[in-house]
ZANUKE-84679 format. One line per field, with one value per atom (N, C-alpha, C): residue number from 1; residue in three letters; z, x, y. Coordinates in nm, 4 decimals. Example, Ala and Ser with C-alpha at 12.3 -4.5 7.8 and 13.67 -1.06 7.14 Angstrom:
% residues 2
k	1;1;1;2;2;2
r	ALA;ALA;ALA;SER;SER;SER
Z	0.7800;0.7800;0.7800;0.7080;0.7140;0.7870
X	1.3190;1.2300;1.3200;1.2850;1.3670;1.2900
Y	-0.5690;-0.4500;-0.3300;-0.2250;-0.1060;0.0030
% end
This chain:
% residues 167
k	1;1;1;2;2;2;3;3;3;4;4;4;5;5;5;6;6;6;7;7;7;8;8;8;9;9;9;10;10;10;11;11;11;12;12;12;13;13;13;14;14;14;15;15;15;16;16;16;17;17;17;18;18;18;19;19;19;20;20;20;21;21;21;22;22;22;23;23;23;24;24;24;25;25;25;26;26;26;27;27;27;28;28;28;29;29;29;30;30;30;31;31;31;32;32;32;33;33;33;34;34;34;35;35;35;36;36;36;37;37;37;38;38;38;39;39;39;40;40;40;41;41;41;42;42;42;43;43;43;44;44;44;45;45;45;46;46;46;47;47;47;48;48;48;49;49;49;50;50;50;51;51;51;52;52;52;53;53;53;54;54;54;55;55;55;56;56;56;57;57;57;58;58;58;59;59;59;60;60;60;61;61;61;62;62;62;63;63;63;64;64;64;65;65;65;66;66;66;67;67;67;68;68;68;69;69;69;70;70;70;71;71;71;72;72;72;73;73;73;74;74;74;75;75;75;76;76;76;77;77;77;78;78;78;79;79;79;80;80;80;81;81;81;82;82;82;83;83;83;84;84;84;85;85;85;86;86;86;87;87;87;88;88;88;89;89;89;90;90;90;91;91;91;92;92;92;93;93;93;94;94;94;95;95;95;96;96;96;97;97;97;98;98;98;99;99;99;100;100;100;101;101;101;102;102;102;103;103;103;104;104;104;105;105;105;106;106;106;107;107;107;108;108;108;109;109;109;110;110;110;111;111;111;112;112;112;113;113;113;114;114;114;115;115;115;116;116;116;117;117;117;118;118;118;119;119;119;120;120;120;121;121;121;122;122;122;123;123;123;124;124;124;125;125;125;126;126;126;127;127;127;128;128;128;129;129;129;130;130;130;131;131;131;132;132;132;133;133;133;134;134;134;135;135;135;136;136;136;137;137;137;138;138;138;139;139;139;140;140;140;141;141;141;142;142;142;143;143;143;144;144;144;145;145;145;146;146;146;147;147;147;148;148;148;149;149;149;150;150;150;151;151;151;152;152;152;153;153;153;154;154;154;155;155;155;156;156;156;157;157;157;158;158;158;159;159;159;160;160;160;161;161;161;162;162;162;163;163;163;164;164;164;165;165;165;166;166;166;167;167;167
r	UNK;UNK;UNK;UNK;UNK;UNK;UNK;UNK;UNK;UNK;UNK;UNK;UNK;UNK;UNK;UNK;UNK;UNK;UNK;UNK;UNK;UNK;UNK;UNK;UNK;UNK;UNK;UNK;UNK;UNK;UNK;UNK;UNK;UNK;UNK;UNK;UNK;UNK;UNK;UNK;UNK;UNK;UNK;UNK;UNK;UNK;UNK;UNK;UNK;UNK;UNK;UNK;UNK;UNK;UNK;UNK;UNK;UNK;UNK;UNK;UNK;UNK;UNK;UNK;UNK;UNK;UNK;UNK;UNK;UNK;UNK;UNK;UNK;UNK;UNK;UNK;UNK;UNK;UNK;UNK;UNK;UNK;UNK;UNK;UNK;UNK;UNK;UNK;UNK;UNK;UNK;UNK;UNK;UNK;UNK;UNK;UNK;UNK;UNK;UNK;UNK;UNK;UNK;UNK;UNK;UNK;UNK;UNK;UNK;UNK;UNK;UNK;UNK;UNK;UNK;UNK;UNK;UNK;UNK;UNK;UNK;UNK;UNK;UNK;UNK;UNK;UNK;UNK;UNK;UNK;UNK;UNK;UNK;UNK;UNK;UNK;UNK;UNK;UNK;UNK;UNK;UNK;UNK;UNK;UNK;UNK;UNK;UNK;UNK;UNK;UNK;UNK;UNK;UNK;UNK;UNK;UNK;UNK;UNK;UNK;UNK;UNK;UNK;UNK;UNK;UNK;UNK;UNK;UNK;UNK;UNK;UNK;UNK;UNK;UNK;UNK;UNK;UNK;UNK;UNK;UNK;UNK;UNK;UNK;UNK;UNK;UNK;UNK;UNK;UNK;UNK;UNK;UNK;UNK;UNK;UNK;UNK;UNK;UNK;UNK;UNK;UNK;UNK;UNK;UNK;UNK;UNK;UNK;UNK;UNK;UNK;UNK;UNK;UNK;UNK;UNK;UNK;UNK;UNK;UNK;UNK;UNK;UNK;UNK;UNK;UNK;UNK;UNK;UNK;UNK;UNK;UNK;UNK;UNK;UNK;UNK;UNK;UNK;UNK;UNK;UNK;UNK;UNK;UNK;UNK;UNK;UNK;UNK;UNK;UNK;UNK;UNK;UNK;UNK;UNK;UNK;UNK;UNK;UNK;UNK;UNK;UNK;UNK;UNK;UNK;UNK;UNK;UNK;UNK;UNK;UNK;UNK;UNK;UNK;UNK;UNK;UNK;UNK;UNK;UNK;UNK;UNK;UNK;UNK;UNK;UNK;UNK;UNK;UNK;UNK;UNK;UNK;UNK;UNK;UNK;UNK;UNK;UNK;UNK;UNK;UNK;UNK;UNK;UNK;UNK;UNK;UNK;UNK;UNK;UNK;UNK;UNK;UNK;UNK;UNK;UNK;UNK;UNK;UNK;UNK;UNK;UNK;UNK;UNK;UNK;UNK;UNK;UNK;UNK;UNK;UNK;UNK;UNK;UNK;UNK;UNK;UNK;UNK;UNK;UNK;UNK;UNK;UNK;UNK;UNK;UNK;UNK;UNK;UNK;UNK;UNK;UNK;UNK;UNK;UNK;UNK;UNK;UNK;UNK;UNK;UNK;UNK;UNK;UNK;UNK;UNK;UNK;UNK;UNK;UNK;UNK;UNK;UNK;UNK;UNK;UNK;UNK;UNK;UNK;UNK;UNK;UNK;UNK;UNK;UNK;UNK;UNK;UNK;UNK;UNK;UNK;UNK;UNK;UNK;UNK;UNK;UNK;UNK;UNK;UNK;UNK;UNK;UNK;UNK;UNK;UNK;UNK;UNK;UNK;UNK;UNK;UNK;UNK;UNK;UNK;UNK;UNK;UNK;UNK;UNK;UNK;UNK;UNK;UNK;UNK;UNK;UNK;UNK;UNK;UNK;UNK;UNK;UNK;UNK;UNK;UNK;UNK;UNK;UNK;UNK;UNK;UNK;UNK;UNK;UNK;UNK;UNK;UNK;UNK;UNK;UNK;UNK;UNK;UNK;UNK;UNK;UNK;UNK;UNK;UNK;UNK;UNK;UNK;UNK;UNK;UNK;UNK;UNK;UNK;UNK;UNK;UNK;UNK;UNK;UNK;UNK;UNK;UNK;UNK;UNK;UNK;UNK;UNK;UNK;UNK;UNK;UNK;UNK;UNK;UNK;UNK;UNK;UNK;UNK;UNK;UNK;UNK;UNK;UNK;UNK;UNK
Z	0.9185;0.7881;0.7409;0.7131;0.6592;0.4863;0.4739;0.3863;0.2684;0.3337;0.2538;0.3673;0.3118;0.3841;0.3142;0.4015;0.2747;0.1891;0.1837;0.0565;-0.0580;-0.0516;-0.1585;-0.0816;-0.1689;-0.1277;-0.1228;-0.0276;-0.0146;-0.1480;-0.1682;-0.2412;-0.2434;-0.1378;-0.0611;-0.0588;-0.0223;0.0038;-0.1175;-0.2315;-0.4002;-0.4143;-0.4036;-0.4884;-0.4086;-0.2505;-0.1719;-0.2512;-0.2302;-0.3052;-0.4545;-0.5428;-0.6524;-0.7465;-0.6864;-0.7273;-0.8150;-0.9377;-1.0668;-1.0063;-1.0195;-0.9828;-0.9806;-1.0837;-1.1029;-1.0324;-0.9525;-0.8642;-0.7414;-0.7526;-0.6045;-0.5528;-0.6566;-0.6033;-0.6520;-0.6704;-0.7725;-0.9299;-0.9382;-1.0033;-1.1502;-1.2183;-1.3500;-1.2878;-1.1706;-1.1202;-1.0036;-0.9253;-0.8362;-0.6835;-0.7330;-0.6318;-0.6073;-0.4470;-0.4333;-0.4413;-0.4839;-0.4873;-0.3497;-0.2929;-0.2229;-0.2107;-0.1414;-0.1434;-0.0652;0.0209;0.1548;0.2388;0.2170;0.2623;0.4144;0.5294;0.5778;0.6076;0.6807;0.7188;0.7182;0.6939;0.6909;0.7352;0.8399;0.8758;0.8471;0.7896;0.7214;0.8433;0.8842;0.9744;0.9480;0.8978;0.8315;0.9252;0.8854;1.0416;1.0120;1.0914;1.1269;1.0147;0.9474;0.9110;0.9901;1.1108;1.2413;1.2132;1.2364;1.2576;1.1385;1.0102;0.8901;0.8351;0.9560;0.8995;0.9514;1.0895;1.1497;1.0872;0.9659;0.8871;0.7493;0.7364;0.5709;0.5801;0.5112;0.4884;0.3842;0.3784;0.2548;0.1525;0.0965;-0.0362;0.0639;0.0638;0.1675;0.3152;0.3639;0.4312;0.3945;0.2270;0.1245;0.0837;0.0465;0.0037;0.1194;0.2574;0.3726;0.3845;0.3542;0.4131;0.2747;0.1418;0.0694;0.0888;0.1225;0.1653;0.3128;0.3515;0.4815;0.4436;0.5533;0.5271;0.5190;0.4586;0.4092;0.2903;0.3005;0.1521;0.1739;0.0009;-0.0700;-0.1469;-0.1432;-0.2397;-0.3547;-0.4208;-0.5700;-0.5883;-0.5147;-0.5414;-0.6618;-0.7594;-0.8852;-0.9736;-1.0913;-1.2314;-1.2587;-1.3413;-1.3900;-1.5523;-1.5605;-1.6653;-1.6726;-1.5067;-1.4897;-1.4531;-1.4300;-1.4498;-1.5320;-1.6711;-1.7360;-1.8333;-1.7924;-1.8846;-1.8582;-1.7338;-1.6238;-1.5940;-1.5805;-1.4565;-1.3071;-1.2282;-1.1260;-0.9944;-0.8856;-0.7890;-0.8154;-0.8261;-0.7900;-0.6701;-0.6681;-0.5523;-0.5308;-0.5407;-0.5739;-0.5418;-0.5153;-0.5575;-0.6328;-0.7401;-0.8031;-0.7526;-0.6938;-0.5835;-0.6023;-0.7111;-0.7406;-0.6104;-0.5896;-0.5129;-0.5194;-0.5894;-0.6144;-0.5134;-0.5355;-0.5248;-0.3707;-0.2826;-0.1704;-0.0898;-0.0504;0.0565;0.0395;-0.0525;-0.1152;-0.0879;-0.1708;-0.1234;0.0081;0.0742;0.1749;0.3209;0.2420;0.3104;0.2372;0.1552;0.0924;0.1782;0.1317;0.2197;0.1405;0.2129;0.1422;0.0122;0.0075;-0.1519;-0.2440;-0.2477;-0.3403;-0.4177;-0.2511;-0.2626;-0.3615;-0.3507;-0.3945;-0.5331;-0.5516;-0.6956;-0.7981;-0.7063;-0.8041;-0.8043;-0.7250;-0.6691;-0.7137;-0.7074;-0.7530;-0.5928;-0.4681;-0.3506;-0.2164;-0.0987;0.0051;0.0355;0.1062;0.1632;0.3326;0.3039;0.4244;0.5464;0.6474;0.7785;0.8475;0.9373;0.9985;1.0878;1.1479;1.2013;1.0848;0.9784;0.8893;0.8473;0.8119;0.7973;0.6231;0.6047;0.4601;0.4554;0.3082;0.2809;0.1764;0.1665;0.0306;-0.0381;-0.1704;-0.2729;-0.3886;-0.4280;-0.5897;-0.6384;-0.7237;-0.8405;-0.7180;-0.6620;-0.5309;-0.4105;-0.3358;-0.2366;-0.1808;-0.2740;-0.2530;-0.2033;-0.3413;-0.2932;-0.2015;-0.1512;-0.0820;0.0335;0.0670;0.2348;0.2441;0.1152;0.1166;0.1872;0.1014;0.1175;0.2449;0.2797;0.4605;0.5477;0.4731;0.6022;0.5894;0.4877;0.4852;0.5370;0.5274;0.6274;0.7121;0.7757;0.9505;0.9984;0.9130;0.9384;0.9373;0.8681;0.8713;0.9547;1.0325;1.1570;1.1040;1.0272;0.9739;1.0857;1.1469;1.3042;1.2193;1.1296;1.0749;0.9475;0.9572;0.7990;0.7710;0.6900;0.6450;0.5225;0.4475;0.2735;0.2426;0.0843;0.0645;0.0193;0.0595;0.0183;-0.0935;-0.0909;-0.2580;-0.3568;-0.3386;-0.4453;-0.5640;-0.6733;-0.7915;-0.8349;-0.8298;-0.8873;-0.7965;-0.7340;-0.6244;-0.6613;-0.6653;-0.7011;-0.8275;-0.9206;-0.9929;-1.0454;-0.9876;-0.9931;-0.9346;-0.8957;-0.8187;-0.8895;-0.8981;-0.9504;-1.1181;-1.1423;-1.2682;-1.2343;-1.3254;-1.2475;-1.3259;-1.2946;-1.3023;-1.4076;-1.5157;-1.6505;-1.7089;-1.7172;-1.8100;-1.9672;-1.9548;-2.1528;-2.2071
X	-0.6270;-0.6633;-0.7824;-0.8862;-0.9919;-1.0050;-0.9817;-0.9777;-1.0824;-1.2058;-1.3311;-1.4103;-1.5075;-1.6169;-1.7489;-1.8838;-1.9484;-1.9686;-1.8707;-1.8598;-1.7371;-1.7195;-1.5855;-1.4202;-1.3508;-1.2142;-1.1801;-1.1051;-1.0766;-0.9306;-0.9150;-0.7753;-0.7068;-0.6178;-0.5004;-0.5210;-0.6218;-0.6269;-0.6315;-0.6740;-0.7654;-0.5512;-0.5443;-0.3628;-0.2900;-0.2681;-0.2300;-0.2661;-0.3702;-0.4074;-0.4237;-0.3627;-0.3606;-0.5080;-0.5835;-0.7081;-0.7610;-0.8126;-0.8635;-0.9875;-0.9934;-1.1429;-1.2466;-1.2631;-1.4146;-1.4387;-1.3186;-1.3136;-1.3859;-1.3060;-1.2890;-1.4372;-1.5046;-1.6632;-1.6603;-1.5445;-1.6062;-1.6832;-1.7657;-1.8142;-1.7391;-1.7578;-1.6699;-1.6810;-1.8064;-1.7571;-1.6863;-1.6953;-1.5733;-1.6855;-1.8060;-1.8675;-1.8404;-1.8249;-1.8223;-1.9646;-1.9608;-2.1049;-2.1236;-2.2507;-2.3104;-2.2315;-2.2221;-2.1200;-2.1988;-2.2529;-2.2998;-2.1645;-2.0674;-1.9842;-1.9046;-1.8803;-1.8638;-1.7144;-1.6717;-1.5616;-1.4054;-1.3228;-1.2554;-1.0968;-1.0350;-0.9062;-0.7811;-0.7347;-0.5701;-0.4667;-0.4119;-0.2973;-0.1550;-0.0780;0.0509;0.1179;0.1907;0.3189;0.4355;0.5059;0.6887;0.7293;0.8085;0.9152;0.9405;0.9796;1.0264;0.8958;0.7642;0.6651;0.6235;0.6720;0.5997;0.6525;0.7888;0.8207;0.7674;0.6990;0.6151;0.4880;0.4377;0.3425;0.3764;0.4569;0.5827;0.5619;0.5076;0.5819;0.6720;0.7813;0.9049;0.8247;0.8958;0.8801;0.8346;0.9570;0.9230;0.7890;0.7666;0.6480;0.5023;0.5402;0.4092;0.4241;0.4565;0.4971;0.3932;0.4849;0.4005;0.2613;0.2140;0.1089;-0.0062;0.0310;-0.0877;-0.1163;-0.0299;-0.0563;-0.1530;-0.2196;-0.2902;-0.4709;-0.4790;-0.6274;-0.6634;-0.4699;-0.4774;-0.5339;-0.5840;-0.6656;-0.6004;-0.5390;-0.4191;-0.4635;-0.4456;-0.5375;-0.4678;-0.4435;-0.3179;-0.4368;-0.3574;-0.4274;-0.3881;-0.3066;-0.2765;-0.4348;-0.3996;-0.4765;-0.5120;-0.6584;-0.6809;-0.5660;-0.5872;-0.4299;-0.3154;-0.2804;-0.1306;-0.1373;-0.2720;-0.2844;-0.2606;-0.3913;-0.3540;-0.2347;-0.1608;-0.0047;0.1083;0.0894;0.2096;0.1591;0.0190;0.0313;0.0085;-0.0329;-0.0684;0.0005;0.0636;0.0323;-0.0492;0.0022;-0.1619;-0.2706;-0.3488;-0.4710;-0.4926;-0.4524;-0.4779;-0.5439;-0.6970;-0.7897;-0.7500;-0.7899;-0.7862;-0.8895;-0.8464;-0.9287;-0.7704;-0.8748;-0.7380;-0.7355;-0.6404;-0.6407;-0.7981;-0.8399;-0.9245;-1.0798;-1.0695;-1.1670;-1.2126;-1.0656;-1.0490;-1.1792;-1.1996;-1.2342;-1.4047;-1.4119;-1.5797;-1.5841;-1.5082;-1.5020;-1.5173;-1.4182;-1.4049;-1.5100;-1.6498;-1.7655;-1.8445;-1.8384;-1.9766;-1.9828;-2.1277;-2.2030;-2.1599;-2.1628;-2.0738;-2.1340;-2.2569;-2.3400;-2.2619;-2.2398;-2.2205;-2.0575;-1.9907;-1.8683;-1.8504;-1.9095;-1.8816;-1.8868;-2.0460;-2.0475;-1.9568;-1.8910;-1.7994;-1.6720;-1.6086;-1.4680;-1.4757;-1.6060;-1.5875;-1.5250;-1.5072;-1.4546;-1.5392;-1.5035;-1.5669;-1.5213;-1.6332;-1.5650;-1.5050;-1.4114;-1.2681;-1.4156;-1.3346;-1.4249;-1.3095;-1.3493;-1.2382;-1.1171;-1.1472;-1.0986;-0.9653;-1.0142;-0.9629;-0.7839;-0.7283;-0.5286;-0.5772;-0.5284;-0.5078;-0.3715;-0.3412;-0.2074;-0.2192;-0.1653;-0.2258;-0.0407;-0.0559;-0.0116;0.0245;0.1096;0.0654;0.2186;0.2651;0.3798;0.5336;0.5678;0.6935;0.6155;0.5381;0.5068;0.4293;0.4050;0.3658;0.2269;0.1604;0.0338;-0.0765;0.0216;-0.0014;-0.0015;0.0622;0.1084;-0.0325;-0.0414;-0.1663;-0.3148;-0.3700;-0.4380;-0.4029;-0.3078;-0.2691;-0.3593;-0.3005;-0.3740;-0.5374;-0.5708;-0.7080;-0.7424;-0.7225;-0.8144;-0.8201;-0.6972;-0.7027;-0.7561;-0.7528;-0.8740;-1.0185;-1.0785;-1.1779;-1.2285;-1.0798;-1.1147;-1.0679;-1.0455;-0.9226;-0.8404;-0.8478;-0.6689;-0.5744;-0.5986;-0.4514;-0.4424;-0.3447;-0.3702;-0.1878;-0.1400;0.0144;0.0181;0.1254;0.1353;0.2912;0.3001;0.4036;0.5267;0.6023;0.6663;0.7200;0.7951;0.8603;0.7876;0.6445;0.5666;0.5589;0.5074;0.4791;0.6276;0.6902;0.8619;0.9358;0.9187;1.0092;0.9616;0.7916;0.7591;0.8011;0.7858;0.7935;0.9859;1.0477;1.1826;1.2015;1.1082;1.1344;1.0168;0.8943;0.8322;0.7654;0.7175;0.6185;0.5068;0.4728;0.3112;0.2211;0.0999;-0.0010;-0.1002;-0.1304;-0.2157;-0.1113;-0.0381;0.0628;0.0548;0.0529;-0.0124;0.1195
Y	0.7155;0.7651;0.6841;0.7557;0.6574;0.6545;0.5109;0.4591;0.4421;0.3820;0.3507;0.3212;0.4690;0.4609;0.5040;0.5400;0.4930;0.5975;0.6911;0.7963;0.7261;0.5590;0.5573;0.5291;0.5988;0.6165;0.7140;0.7854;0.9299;0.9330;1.0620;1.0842;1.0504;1.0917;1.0149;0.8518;0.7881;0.6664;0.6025;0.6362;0.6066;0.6088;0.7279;0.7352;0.6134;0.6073;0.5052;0.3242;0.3016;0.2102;0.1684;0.2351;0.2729;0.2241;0.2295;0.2172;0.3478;0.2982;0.3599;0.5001;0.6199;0.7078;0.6034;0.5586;0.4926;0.3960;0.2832;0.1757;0.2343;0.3707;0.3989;0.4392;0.4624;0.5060;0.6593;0.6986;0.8333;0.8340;0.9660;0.9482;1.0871;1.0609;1.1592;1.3209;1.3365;1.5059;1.5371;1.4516;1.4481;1.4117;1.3931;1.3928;1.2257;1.1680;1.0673;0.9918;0.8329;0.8027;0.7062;0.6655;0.5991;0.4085;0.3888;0.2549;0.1855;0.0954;0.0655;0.0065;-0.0155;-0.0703;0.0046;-0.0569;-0.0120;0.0995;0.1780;0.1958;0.1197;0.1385;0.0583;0.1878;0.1608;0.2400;0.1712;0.1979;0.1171;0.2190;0.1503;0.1418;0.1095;0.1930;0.1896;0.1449;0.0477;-0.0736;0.0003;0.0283;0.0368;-0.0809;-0.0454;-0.1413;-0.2483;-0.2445;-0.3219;-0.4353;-0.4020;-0.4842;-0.5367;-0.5111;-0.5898;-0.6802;-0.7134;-0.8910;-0.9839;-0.9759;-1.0519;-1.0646;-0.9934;-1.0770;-1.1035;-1.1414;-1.1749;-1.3521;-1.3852;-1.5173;-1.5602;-1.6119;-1.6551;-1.7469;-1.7965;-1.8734;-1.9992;-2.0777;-2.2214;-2.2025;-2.0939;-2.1170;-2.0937;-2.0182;-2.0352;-2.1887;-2.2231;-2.3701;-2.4655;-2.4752;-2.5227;-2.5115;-2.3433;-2.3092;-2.3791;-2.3274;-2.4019;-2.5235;-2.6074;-2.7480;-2.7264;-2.6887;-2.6554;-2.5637;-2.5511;-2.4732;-2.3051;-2.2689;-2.1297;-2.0603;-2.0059;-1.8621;-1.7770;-1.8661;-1.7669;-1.6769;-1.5344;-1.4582;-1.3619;-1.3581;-1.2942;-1.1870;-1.0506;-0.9274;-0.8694;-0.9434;-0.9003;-0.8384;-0.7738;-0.7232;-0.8887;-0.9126;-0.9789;-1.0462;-0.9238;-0.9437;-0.9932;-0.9779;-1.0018;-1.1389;-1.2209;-1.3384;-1.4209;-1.3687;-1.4331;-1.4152;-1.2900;-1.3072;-1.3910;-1.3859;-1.4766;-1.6010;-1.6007;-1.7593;-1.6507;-1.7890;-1.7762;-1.8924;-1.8426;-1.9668;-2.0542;-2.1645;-2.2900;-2.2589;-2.2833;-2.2510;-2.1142;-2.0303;-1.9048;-1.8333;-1.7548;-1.6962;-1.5293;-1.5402;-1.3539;-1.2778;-1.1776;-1.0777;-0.9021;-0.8749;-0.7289;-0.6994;-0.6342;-0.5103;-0.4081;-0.3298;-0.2451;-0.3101;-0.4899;-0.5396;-0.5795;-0.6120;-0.6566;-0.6155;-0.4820;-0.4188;-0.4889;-0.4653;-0.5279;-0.6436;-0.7698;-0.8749;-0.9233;-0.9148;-0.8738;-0.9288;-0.8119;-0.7647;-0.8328;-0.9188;-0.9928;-1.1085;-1.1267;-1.2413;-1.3511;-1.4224;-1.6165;-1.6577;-1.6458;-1.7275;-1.5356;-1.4321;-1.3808;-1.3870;-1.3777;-1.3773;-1.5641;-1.6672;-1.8158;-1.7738;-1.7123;-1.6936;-1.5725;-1.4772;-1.4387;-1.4634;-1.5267;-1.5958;-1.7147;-1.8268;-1.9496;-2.0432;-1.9404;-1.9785;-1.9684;-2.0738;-2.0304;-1.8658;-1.7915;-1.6674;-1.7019;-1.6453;-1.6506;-1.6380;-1.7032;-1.6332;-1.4913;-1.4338;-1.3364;-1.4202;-1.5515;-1.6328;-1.7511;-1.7376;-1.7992;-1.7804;-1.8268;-1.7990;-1.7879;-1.5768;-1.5383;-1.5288;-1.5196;-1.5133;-1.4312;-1.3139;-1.2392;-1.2174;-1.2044;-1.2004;-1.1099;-1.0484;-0.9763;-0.9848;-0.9095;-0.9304;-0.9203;-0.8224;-0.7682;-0.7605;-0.8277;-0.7781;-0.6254;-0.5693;-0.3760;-0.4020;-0.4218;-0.4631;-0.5752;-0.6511;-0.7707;-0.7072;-0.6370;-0.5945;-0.4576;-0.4182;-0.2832;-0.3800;-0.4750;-0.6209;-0.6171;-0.6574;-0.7064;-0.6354;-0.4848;-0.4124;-0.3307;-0.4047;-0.3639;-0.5117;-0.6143;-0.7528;-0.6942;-0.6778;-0.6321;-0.5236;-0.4550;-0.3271;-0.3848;-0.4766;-0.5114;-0.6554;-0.6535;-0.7453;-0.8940;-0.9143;-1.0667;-1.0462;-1.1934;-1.1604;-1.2409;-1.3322;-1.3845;-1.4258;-1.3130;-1.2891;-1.2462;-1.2380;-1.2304;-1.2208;-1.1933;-1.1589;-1.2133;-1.2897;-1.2769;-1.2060;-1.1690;-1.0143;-1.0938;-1.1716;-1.1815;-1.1964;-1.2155;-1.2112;-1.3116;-1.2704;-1.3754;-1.3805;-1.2474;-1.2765;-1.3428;-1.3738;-1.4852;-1.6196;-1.6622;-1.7628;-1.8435;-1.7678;-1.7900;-1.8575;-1.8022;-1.8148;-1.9411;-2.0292;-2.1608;-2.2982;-2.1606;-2.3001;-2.2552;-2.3723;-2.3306;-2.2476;-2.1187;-2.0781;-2.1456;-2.1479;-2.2086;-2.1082;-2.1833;-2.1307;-1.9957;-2.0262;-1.9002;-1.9519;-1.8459;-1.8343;-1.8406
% end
């Protein structure tokens, strides 16, 4: 199923990803607009295969202590209402695929972060796991080899530790 290519987000994929019309590269007539971004094919896993990229609470724990990019595909909002993991980076959902594909000095200056290499250990993130595992499989579509998400999400985290900047 192609996802984002350089006409945008297809329908199916825009509803799949719950990404907004206007994110998605449409424009108010339905015509898609010009993106440069490349292709990107999302590959839906078996049940069977999507615990082998799950990490639990205690091996998020492990892994921030290490040279993992943790990324909270949450709403900017749901940041600052809740708090955040410590170390973190905010990268919505909507935003990933772009990100993603930026060159290192653009991606620093709007992340405030190095950009991941494809070689690099991601760990992606959002409120239950839904959208973290969506994230999952757009890295790996765009060639990230290790990369994993936390399924329990910010509501699991949070149930153990303090989050970080909660209003």
């Amino acid at each position: 199923m192609a996802v984002w290519g350089s006409r945008g987000l297809s329908c199916p994929a825009r509803l799949l990803l719950g990404v907004p019309r206007a994110a998605a590269g449409w424009s108010s007539g339905l015509r898609p607009r010009q993106s440069g971004l490349r292709t990107v094919n999302v590959i839906s896993r078996n049940l069977g295969t999507a615990a082998d990229y799950s990490v639990s609470y205690k091996e998020l724990r492990g892994l921030l202590k290490s040279q993992t990019t943790h990324i909270d595909v949450r709403e900017k909002w749901e940041i600052e209402q809740l708090g955040k993991i410590p170390g973190s980076i905010n990268i919505p959902l909507g935003e990933v695929v772009e990100a993603l594909q930026m060159n290192s000095k653009d991606f620093k200056r709007r992340y405030n972060q190095d950009m991941p290499t494809k070689s690099d250990h991601l760990v992606f993130s959002c409120m239950a796991g839904v959208r973290s595992k969506k994230a999952l499989d757009i890295a790996m579509s765009l060639g990230f080899s290790r990369v994993q998400h936390y399924a329990g999400g910010f509501e699991e985290w949070a149930k153990y530790e303090l989050p970080e900047g909660k209003k």
